[in-house]
C-alpha positions in Angstrom: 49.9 32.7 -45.6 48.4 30.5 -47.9 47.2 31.1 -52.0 43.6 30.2 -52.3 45.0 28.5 -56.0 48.3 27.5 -54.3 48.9 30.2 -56.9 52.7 31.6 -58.0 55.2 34.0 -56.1 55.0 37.3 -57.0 58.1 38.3 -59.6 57.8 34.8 -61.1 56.4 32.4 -64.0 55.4 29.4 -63.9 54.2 26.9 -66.1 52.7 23.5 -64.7 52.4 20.5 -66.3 49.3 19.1 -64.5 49.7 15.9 -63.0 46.9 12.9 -64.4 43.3 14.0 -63.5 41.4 11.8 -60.9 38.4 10.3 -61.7 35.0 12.5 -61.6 32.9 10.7 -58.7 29.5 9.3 -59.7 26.6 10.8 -61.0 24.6 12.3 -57.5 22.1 10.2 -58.9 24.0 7.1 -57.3 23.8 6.8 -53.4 26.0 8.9 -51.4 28.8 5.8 -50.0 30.8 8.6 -47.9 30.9 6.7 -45.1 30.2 8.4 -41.8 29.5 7.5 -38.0 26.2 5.8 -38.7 26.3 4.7 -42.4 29.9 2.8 -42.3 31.8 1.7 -45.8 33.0 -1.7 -46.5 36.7 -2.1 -46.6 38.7 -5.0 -47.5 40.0 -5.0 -43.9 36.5 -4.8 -42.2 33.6 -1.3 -42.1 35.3 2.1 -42.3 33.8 4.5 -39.9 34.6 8.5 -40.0 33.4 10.6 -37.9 32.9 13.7 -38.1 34.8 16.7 -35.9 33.8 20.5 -37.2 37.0 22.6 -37.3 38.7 19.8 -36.1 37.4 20.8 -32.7 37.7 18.0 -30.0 38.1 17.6 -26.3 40.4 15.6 -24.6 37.6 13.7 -23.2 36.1 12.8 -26.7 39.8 11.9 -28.0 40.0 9.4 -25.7 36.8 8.0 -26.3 37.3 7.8 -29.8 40.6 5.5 -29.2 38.7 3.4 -27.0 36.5 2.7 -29.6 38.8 2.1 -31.6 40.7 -0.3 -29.0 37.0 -2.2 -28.8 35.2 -1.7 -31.9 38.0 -1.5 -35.0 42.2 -1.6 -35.4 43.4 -0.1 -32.7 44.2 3.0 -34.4 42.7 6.5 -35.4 43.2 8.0 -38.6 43.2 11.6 -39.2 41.7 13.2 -42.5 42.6 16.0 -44.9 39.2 17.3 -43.6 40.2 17.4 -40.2 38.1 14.4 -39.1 38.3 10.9 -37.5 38.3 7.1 -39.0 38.3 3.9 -37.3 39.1 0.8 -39.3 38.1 -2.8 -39.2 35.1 -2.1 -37.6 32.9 -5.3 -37.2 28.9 -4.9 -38.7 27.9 -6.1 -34.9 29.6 -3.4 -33.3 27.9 -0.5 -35.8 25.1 -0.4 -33.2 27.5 0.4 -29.8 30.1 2.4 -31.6 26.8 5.0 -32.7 25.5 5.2 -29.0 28.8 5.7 -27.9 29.6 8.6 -29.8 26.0 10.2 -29.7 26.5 10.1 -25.4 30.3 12.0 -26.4 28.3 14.3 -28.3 29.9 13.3 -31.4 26.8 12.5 -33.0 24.1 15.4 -32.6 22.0 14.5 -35.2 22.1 11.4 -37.1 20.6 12.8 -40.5 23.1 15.4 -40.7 26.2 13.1 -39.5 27.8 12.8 -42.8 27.5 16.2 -44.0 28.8 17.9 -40.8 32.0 18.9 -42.9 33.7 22.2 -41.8 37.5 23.0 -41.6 38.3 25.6 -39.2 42.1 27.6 -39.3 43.8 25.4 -36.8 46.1 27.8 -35.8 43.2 30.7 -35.1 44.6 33.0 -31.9 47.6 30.4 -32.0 50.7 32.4 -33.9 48.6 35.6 -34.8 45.4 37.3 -32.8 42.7 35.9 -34.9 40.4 38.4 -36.9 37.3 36.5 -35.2 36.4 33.5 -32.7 36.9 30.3 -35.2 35.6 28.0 -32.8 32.4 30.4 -32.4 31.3 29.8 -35.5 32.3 26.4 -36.2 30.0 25.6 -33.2 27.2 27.8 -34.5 27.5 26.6 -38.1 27.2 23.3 -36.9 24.9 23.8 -35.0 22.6 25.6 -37.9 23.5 22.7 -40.2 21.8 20.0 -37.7 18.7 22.4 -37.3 18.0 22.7 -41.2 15.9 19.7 -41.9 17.2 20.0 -45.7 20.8 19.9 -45.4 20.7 16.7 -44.7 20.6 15.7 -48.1 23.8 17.8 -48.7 26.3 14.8 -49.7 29.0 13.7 -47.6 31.5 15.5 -50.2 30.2 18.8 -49.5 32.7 21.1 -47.5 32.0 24.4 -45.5 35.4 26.5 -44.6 35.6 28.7 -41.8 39.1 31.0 -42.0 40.8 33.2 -39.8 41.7 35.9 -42.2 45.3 34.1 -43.3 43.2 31.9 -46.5 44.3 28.6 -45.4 41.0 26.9 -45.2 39.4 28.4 -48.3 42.0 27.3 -49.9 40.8 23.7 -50.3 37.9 25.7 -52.7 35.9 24.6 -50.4 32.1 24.6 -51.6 31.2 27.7 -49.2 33.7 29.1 -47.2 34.2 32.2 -45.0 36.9 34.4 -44.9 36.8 37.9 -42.3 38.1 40.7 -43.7 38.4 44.6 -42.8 35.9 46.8 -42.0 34.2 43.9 -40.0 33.2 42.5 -43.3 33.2 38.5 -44.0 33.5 37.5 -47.7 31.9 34.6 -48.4 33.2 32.3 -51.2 31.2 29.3 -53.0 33.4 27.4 -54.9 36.7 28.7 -53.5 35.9 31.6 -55.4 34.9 35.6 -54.6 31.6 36.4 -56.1 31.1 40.0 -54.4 29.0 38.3 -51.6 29.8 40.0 -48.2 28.4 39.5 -44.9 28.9 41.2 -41.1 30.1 38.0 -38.9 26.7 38.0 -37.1 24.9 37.1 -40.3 28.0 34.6 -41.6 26.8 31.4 -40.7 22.6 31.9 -41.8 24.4 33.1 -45.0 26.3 29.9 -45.3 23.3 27.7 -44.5 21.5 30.0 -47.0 24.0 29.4 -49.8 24.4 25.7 -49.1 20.2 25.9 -49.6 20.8 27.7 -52.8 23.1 24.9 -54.5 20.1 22.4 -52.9 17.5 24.4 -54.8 19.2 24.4 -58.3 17.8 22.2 -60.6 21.0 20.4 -61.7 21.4 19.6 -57.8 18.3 18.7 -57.6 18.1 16.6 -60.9 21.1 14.6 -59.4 24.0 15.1 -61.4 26.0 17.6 -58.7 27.7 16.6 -55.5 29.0 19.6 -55.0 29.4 23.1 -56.0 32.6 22.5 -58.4 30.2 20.0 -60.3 28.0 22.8 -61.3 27.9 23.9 -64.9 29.1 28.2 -64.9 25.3 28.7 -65.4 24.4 26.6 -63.1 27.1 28.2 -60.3 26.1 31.5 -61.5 22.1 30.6 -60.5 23.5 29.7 -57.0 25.7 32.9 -56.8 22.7 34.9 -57.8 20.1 32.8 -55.1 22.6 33.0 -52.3 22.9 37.0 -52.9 19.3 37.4 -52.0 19.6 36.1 -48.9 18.9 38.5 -45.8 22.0 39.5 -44.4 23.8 39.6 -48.3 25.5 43.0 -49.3 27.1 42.6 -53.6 30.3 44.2 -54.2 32.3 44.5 -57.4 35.5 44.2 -55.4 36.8 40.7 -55.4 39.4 38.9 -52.7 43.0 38.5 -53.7 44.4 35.0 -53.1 47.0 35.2 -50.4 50.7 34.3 -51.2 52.5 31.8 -49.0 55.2 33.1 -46.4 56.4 29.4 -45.4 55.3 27.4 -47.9 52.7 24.6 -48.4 53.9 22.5 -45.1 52.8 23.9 -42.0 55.2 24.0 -39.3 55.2 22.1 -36.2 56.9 22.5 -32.6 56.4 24.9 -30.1 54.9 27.9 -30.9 54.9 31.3 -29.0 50.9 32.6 -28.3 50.3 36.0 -28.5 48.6 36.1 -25.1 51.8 35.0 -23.8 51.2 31.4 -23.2 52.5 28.5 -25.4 50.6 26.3 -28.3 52.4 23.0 -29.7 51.7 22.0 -33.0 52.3 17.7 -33.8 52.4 15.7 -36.5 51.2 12.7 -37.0 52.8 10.3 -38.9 50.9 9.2 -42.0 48.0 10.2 -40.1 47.9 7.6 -37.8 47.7 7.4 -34.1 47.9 4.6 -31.2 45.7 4.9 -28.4 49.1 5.8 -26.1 49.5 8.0 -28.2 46.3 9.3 -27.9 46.6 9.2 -24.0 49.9 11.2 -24.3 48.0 14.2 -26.3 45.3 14.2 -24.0 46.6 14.4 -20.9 48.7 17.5 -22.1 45.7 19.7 -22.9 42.4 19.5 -21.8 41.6 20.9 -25.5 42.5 20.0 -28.7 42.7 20.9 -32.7 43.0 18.3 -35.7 44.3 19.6 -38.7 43.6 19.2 -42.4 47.2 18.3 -42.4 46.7 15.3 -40.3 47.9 16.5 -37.4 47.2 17.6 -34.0 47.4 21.1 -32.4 47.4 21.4 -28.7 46.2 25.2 -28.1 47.5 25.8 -24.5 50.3 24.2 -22.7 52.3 24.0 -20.0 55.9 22.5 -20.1 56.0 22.8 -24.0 59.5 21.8 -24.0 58.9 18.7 -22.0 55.4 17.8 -23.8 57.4 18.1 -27.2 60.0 15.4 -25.8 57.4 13.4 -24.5 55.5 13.2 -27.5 58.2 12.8 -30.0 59.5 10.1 -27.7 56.1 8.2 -28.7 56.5 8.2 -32.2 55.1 11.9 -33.1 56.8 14.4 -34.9 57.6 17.6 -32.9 60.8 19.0 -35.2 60.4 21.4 -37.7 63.1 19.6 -39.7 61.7 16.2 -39.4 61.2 14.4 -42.8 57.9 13.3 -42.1 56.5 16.6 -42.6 53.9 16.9 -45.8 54.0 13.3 -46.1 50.5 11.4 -46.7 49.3 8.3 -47.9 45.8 6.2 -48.4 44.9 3.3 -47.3 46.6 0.9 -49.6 46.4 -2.6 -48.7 45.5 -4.9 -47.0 42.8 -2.1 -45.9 41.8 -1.1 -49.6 41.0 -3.6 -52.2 41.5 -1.3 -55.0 45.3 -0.7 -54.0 48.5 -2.1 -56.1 50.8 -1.9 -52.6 51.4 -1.5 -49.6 52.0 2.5 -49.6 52.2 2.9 -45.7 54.8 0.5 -46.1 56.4 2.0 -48.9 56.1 5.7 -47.5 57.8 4.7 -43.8 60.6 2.7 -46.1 60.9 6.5 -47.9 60.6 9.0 -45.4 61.6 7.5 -42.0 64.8 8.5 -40.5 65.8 10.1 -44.0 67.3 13.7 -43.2 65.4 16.6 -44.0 66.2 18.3 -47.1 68.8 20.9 -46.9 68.2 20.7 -43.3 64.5 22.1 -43.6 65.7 25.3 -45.3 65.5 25.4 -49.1 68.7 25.2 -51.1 69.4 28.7 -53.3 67.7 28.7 -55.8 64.9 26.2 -54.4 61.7 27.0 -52.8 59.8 25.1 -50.1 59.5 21.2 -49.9 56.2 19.9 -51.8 53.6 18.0 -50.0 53.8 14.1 -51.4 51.1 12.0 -51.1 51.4 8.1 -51.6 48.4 6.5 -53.7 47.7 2.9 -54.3 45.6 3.7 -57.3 44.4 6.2 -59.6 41.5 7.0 -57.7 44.0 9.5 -55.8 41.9 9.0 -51.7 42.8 12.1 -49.6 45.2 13.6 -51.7 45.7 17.2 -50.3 44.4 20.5 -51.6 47.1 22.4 -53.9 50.7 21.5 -55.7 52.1 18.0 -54.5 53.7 14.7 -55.5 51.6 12.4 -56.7 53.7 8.9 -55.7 50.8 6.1 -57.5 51.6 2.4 -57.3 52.0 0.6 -60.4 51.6 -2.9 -59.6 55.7 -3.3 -60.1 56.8 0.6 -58.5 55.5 3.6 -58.6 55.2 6.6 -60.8 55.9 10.1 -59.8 54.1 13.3 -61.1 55.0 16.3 -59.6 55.0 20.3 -61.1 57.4 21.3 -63.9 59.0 17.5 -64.0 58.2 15.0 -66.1 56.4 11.9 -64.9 59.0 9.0 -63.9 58.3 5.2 -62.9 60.6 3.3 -60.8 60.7 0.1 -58.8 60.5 0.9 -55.2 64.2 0.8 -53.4 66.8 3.4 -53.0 66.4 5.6 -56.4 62.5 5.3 -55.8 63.0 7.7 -52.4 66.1 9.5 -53.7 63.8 10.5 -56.8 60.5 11.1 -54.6 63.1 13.6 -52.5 64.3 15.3 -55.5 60.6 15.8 -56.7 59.8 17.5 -53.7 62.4 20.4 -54.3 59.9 23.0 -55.7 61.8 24.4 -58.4 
C-alpha cells in the first residue's frame, strides 16, 4: 500500500531535510507548451510528441502502432511517462500532420481540443494481486470520455491530473489535482489536491463529480485570472472556494470524516515478475529500462497479451498471460526487466542530452554506467536496520523533468558530476566514476 504523503511508518520519527525546490512553472497567463499529440514541443533533438493513454490503458494493436510511428515519424523509440503516457522523439515538423491522423484512426486521439488534458492515472495493478474495490478501467474510459464531451475542459492545462485508485492509494498519491479513491459502504472519496475535504460520492456519480470539480477550479477567479495551472497553485482561499463549489454539485454528500493516508507494505518500488491473479490466472508486471522501449521490444509485449497497462512507474503490466514463466524469459532476454531483484528497479532519468538543450550531461548515459549489471542491494531485501530502496531519478538540470511523486534521490548534473540529495543525508557532489554510483547506492538505503 502506498502513503498519500509518502508519509512515515507507524512507531517512528522522522525528520527530512528537503531536497532543493524545483522551479514554480509559469504564470497560466503564459501559453500552455505541454506538448501533446497535436501541439508537439521543440527539442534539441527534433519535436517532442506525447500522447496521451488514460490509466495507462492501451491495446496491443495501438502499442504497435505507436512504435511504428515512432520507426517512421521520430527515434525509433517510445518513452514511457511518470503519467503513464507515451513520447516519441525527433519527430520532424513535416510529419506532425501523418503522425495526428494516424493516431486519431487508432483512436488515440478522440478529440483534438481535449488531447493535452486527457491526463488520468489509473492503479495499474486493479483486479491484478487483490480483487479491485471497483472496475478501474470503467471509469477511466467514462471519465475520459466525459472530459472530451465538456466543451470547457479543454482549457484545463496539460499539467492538470485526474487519479482514478483502486482502494490501495497508489494513484492519489501523486496529489493529483482530483482524484478518486472507493471506499466502504460503496462510498468514493473524492480528493482535490491530494487531499480529503469530506467530499463523497456513490461510484455512479464519481466521474460527473470529477468533471464537476475540475469545472469548479475552471470557474475560480484566480484560474480564471491566469495565475493557476493547477489545483496546488491555488491560494488556501482560493482551494477552499473550489472545495466549497465542487460540494454543491449533484451527486456531492459533506462529511467531517477525513481519509487516512495509507502506509506502504513493500515500499516505494513496485514489484515486477510474475504475479498470481486472484481469478486464478497469471499477470506479469515489466520494467522498462529508463523508460525506454525498442519497437522489438514493443513487438515482444504485444504479442504476449492482446491487452496492456503502462504504469506511472514507467513500466508495462501485461494483465493476462499464458506461459508467464516463458514470457518473463522472453522479455528479459530483450533487454526488459522481469526480476524482482534487478537493479534497475526505481531508476529514472530525463532527457538529458543531446535530446534536451537545457541538460549539463548525458544522464541516460550516466544512469546505465550506474545501475546496469550492479547487484541489487542486499539482494533486494533490506539490510537490518534498513528500510526499502528509494526511487533515484537522474536530472540534467534543476528543472527536475519527470521526477516521481514522493521520497527519492535527486542525482542533478553539475556540468563536472553530479550532486546527490536524498532524505536524512546531506547533499554530496562527486565526479561521475565509481564513488559517484557507490554513493548513489548508498543514498538509496532509506535509513
Amino acid at each position: 500500500m502506498y502513503s498519500l504523503c509518502g508519509g512515515r511508518r507507524p512507531g517512528t520519527t522522522r525528520s527530512i531535510r528537503r531536497v532543493p525546490a524545483l522551479p514554480s512553472p509559469p504564470a497560466r497567463g503564459a501559453p500552455d507548451a505541454c506538448p501533446g499529440a497535436v501541439q508537439l514541443h521543440p527539442a534539441a533533438d527534433g519535436l517532442l510528441a506525447r500522447i496521451r493513454c488514460p490509466g495507462g490503458l492501451l491495446t496491443a494493436v495501438q502499442l504497435r502502432l505507436l512504435a511504428a510511428v515512432a520507426r517512421d515519424h521520430g527515434d525509433g523509440h517510445l518513452e514511457l511517462t511518470s503519467r503513464a503516457n507515451v513520447q516519441v522523439r525527433a519527430v520532424a515538423v513535416a510529419a506532425t500532420g501523418p503522425l495526428a491522423a494516424r493516431l486519431r484512426t487508432a483512436g488515440l486521439l478522440p478529440s483534438t481540443a481535449h488531447e493535452r488534458v486527457r491526463n488520468i492515472l489509473g492503479s495499474a495493478l486493479a483486479d491484478i494481486d487483490t480483487p479491485a474495490a471497483w472496475d478501474v478501467g470503467a471509469q477511466v474510459r467514462a471519465l475520459d470520455a466525459a472530459i472530451c464531451a465538456e466543451p470547457d475542459l479543454a482549457r484545463l492545462s496539460g499539467r492538470f491530473l485526474f487519479a482514478i485508485d483502486d482502494g490501495r492509494g497508489d494513484t492519489v498519491a501523486a496529489r493529483a489535482d482530483v482524484g478518486l479513491l472507493p471506499g466502504p459502504d460503496d462510498e468514493v472519496t473524492v480528493l482535490l489536491a491530494g487531499a480529503d475535504h469530506g467530499l463523497r460520492a456513490r461510484p455512479a456519480d464519481a466521474v460527473r463529480v470529477a468533471v464537476a470539480a475540475a469545472r469548479a477550479f475552471l470557474d475560480d477567479p484566480d484560474a480564471a485570472a491566469g495565475s493557476a495551472w493547477r489545483l496546488d497553485d491555488l491560494t488556501p482561499a482560493a482551494l477552499d472556494r473550489v472545495v466549497i463549489r465542487a460540494g454543491t454539485a449533484p451527486g456531492v454528500r459533506r462529511t467531517a470524516r477525513r481519509w487516512q493516508p495509507l502506509t506502504p507494505a513493500g515500499g516505494p518500488v513496485a514489484p515486477v515478475g510474475v504475479r498470481h491473479r486472484p481469478d486464478g490466472d497469471f499477470a506479469l508486471v515489466v520494467a522498462v529500462p529508463l523508460g525506454r522501449l525498442t519497437v522489438d521490444q514493443v513487438d515482444l509485449l504485444a504479442a504476449a497479451s492482446p491487452q496492456l497497462r503502462i504504469t506511472p512507474w514507467r513500466g508495462v503490466v501485461l494483465p493476462r498471460v499464458t506461459d508467464p514463466a516463458g514470457w518473463a524469459d522472453r522479455l528479459t532476454r530483450a533487454g526488459l526487466v522481469t526480476d524482482p531483484d534487478s537493479p534497475w528497479l526505481g531508476v529514472t532519468a530525463c532527457a538529458g542530452l543531446p535530446g534536451c538543450a537545457r541538460s549539463r550531461a548525458d544522464v541516460r548515459a550516466d544512469a546505465a554506467a550506474t545501475h546496469a549489471g550492479r547487484p541489487a542491494p542486499t539482494g533486494g531485501v533490506p539490510a537490518p536496520g534498513r528500510r526499502h530502496r528509494l526511487p533515484v531519478h537522474w536530472i540534467g538540470c534543476e528543472r527536475g523533468c519527470g521526477s516521481p511523486a514522493g521520497p527519492m534521490v535527486r542525482v542533478t548534473a553539475t556540468g563536472d558530476g553530479y550532486q546527490i540529495d536524498a532524505p536524512d543525508r546531506t547533499s554530496i557532489r562527486l565526479p561521475t566514476g565509481a564513488a559517484l554510483g557507490a554513493a548513489v547506492q548508498t543514498a538509496r538505503e532509506e535509513q
